[in-house]
C-alpha positions as CSV (number, residue, x, y, z in Angstrom):
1,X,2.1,-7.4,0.4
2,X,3.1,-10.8,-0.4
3,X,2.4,-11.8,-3.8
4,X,1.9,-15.7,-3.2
5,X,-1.2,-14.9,-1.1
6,X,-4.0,-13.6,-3.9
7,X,-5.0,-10.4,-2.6
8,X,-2.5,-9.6,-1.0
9,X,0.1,-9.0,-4.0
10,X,-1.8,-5.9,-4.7
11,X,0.9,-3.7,-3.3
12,X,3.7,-5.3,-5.1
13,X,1.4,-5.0,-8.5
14,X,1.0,-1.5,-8.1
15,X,4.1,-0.5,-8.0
16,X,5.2,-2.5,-10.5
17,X,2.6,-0.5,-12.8
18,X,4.2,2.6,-11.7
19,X,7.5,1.9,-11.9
20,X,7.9,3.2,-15.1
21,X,4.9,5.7,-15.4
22,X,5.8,8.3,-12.4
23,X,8.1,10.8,-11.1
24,X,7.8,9.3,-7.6
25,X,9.7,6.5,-6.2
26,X,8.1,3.8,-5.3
27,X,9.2,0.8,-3.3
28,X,8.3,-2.8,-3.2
29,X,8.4,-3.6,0.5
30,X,6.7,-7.0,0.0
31,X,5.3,-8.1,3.8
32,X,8.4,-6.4,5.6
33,X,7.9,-2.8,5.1
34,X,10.0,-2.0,8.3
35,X,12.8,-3.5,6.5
36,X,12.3,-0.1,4.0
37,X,12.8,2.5,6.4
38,X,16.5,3.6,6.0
39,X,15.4,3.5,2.0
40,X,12.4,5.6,2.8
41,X,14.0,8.3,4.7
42,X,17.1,8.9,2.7
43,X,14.3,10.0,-0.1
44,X,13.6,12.8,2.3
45,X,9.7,12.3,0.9
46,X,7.1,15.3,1.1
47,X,4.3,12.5,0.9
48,X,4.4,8.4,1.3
49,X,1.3,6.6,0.3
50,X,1.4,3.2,2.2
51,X,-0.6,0.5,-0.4
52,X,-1.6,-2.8,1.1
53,X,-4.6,-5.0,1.4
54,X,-6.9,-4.2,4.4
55,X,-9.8,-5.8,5.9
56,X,-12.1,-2.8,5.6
57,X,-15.7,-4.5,5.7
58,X,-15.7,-2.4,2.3
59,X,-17.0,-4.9,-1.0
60,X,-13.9,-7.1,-2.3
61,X,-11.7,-4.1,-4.5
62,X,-13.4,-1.3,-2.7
63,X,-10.6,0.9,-1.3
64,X,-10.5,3.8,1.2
65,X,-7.1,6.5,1.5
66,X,-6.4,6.6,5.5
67,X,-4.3,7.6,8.1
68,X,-2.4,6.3,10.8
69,X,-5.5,6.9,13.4
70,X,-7.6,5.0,10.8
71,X,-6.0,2.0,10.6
72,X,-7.0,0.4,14.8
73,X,-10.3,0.6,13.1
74,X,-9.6,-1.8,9.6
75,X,-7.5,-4.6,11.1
76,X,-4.7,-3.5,9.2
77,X,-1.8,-5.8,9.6
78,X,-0.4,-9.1,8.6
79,X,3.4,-7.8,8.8
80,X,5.7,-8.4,11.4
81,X,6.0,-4.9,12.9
82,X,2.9,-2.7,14.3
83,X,1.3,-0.4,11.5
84,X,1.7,2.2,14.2
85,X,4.9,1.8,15.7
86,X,6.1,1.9,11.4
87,X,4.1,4.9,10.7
88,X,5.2,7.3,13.8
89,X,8.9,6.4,12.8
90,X,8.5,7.3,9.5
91,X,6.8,10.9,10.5
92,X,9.5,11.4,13.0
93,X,11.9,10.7,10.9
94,X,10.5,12.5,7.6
95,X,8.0,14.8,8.6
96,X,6.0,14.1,5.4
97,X,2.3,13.6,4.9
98,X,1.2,9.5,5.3
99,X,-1.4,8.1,3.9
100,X,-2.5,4.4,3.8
101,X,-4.2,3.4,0.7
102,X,-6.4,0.4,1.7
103,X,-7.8,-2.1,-0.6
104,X,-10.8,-4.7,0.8
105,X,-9.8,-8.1,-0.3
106,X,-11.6,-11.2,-1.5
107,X,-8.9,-13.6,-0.7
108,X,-5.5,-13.8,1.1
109,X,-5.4,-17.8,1.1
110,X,-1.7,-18.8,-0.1
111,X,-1.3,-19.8,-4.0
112,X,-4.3,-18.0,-5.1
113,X,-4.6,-15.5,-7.9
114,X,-5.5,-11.9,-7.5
115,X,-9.4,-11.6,-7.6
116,X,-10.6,-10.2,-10.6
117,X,-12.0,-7.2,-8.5
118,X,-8.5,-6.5,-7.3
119,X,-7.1,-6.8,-11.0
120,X,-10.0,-4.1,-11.5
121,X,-8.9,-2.3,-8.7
122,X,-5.6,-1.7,-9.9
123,X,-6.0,-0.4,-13.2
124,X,-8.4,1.7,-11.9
125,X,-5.4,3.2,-9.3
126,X,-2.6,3.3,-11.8
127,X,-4.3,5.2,-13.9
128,X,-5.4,7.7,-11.5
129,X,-1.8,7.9,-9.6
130,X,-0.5,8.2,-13.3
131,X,-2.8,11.1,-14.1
132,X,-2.5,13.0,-10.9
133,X,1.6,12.7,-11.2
134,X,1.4,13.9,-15.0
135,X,-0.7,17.1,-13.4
């Protein structure tokens, strides 16, 4: 996610929250997540949730947990590289379990804020990804 473009920092945010609060690692891929791959794969990862802000015709903060035959359906992308092509590499490449975690936007215009339903949002998700690491 790009953090100049309101809704669509929420990526970025999150794992900023969870930097310090899980096990996991977590990576900031920002809008070039194909640039991550290498990074990704040498973590040999069981699981890899994929956070970004998707058009989901969901209320602005609502969010849905997909996978990669979900996301033709959500008009997923505004990075560089297919959400596709990106998520079959990384299962070839890792074997591990993907998930998308989608979050419906309010607004991706350039200099804006994060909507307050996002800001919501995302303390409602760290504290669940926190809880369910502690488990």
């Amino acid at each position: 996610g790009n953090t100049l473009r309101g809704d669509d920092g929420f990526g970025p945010a999150l794992i900023d929250r969870l930097k310090e609060k899980v096990k996991a690692v977590c990576f900031n891929a920002g809008s070039a997540p194909e640039n991550f791959t290498g990074k990704i794969v040498k973590e040999k990862p069981n699981t890899i949730i994929i956070v970004d802000a998707l058009h989901l015709g969901l209320s602005p903060g609502e969010y849905e947990i997909l996978k990669k035959d979900d996301i033709t359906k959500s008009g997923f992308s505004t990075h560089n590289i297919s959400p596709h092509m990106f998520i079959e590499y990384l299962e070839n490449q890792t074997k591990a379990d993907i998930y998308i975690l989608g979050v419906q936007p309010k607004n991706l215009s350039f200099g804006e804020e994060m909507s307050n339903s996002f800001k919501n949002t995302l303390a409602e998700i760290t504290d669940l990804i926190v809880e369910a690491d502690n488990a």
